[in-house]
C-alpha positions as CSV (number, residue, x, y, z in Angstrom):
1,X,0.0,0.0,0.0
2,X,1.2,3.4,-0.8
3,X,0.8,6.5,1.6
4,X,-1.3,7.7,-1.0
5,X,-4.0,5.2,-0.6
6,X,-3.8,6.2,3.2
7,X,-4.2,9.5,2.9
8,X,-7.3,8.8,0.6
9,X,-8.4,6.2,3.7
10,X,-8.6,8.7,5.8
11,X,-10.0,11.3,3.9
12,X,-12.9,8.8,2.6
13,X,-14.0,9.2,6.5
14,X,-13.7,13.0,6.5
15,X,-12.0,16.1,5.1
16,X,-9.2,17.7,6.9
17,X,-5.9,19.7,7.2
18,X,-2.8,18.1,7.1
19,X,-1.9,18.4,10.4
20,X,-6.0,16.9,11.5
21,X,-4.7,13.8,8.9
22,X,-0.9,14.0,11.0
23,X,-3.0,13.8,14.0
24,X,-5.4,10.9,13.0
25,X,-2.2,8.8,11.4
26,X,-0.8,9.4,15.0
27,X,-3.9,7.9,16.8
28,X,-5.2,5.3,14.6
29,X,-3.9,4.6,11.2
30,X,-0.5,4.9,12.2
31,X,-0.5,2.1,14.2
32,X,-1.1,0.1,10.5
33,X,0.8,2.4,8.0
34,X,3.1,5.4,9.3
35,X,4.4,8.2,7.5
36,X,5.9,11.4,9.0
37,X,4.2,14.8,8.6
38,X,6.7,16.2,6.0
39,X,5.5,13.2,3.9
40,X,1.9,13.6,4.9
41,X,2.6,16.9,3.3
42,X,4.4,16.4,0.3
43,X,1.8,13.2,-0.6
44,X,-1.4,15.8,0.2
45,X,0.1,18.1,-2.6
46,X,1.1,15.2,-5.2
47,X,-2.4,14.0,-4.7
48,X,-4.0,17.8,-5.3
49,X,-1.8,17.9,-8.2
50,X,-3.0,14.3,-9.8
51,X,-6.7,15.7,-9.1
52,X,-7.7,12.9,-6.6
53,X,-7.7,15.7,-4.0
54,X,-9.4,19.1,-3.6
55,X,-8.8,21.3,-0.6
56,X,-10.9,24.7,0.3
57,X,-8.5,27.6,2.0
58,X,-9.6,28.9,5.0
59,X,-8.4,32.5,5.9
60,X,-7.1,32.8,9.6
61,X,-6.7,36.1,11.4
62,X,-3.0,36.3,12.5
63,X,-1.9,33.2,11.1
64,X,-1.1,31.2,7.6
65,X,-4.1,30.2,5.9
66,X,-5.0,26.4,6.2
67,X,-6.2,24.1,3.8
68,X,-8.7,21.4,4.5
69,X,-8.4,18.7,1.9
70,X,-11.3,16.1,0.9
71,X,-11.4,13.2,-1.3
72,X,-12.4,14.5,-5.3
73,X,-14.9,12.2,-7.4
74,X,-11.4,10.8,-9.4
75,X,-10.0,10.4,-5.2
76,X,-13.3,8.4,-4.8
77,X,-12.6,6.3,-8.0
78,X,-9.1,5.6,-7.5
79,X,-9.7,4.4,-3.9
80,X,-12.5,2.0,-4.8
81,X,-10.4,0.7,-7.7
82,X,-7.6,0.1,-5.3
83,X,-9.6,-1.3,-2.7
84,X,-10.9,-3.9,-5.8
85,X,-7.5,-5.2,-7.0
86,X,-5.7,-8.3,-5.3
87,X,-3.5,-7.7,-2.4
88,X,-0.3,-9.1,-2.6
89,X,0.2,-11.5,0.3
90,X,3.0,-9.6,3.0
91,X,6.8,-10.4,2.8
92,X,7.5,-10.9,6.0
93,X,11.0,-9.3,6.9
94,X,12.0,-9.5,10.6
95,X,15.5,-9.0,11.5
96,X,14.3,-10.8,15.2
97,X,13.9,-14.3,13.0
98,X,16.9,-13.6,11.1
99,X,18.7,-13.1,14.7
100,X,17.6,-16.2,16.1
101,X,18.8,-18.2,13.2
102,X,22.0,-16.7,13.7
103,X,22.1,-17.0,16.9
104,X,24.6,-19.8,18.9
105,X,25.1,-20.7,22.3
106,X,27.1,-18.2,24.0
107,X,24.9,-15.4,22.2
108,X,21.8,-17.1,23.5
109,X,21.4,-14.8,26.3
110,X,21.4,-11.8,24.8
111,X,18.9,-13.1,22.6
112,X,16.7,-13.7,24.9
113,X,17.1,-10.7,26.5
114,X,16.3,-9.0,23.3
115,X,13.2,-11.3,22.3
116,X,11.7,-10.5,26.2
117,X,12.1,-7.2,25.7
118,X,10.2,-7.3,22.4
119,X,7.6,-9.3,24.1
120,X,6.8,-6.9,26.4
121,X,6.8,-4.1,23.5
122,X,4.4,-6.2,21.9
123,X,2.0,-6.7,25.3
124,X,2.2,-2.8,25.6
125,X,0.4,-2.4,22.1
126,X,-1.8,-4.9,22.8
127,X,-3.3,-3.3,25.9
128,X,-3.7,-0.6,24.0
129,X,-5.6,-2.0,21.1
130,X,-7.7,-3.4,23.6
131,X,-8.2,-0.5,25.3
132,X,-9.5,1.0,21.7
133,X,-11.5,-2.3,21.7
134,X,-13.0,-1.2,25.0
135,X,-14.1,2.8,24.7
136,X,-14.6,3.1,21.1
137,X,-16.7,-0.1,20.2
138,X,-18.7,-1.3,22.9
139,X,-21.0,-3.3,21.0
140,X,-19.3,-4.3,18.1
141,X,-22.0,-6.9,16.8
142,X,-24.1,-3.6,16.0
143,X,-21.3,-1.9,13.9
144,X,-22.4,-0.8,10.2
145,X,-20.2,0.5,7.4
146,X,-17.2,2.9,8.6
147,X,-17.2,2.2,12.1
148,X,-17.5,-2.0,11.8
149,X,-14.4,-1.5,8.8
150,X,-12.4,0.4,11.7
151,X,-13.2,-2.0,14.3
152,X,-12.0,-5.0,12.3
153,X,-8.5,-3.4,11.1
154,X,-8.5,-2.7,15.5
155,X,-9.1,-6.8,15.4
156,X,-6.5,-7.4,13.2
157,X,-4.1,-5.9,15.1
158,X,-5.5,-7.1,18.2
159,X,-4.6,-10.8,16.4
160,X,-1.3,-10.0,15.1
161,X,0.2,-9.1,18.5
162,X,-1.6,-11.8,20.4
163,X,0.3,-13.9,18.1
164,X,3.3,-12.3,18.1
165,X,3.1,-12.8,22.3
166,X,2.3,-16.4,21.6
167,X,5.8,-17.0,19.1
168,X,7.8,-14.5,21.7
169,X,6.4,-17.5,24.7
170,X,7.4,-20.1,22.2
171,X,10.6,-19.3,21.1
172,X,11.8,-18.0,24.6
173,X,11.1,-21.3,26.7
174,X,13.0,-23.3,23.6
175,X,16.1,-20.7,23.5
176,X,15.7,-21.6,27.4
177,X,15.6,-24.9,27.3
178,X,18.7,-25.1,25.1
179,X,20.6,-22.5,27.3
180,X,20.0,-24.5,30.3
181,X,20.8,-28.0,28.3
182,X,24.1,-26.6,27.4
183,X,25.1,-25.4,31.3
């Protein structure tokens, strides 16, 4: 996925400045796709220039003028023809499972150092998925449209570290096992 198609995610669920799209990447979608705000920026403009966004100024007294963009009818197009083509499946790249196939013996404590330290990363964004879960959908058996879309992304991410916990459990009481098999 580009940041392009992220941008046009969030502004598909309502218009807004850059820095309101910075702020909603910071709370939300950046926990699935993060950019920085210089390239929110520079990817709001491209997408104005390619006609996919539109944005109305705003005059403000005593400071810069803002712009608050919103998705055009060829933004709308190109988001729903995206959303219609195949995903390709992810490449997973994880320099923690290339470490512990490099790791031996003597480096195993380090190693698992490292991998309970990730584990407890990984618990830390799970609480706070969950704690999304909690306040901001309730009831999600009710959920229609944009709110049920956002709530299952949440549960997707709710899955992936609760899986990610589960591998960290895993591989730490094997690298344990074989640390204390070797003493």
């Amino acid at each position: 996925m580009a940041l392009e198609h992220a941008i046009m995610v969030s502004l598909s669920e309502r218009p807004g400045t850059g820095y309101e799209i910075s702020r909603q990447f910071d709370r939300s979608i950046g926990h699935f796709w993060s950019a920085t705000h210089q390239q929110i920026y520079r990817t709001l403009r491209k997408l104005h220039a390619d006609g996919l966004v539109s944005y109305e100024p705003i005059v403000q007294d005593g400071r810069p003028d803002k712009k608050v963009y919103s998705l055009s009818d060829a933004g709308r197009s190109a988001l729903r023809e995206w959303v219609a083509t195949p995903t390709p499946i992810q490449k997973l790249r994880d320099d923690l499972g290339l470490k512990i196939r490099a790791a031996d013996v003597p480096g195993l404590p380090g190693l698992i150092t490292e991998l309970e330290r990730h584990r407890e990363l990984h618990v830390a964004r799970l609480h706070l998925f969950q704690s999304f879960e909690k306040d901001d959908y309730p009831a999600p058996d009710r959920l229609t449209g944009r709110k049920l879309h956002q709530y299952l992304v949440l549960r997707g991410g709710v899955r992936i570290e609760e899986g990610f916990i589960d591998w960290c459990d895993e591989v730490l009481t094997a690298l344990k096992r074989e640390l204390d098999a070797s003493s």
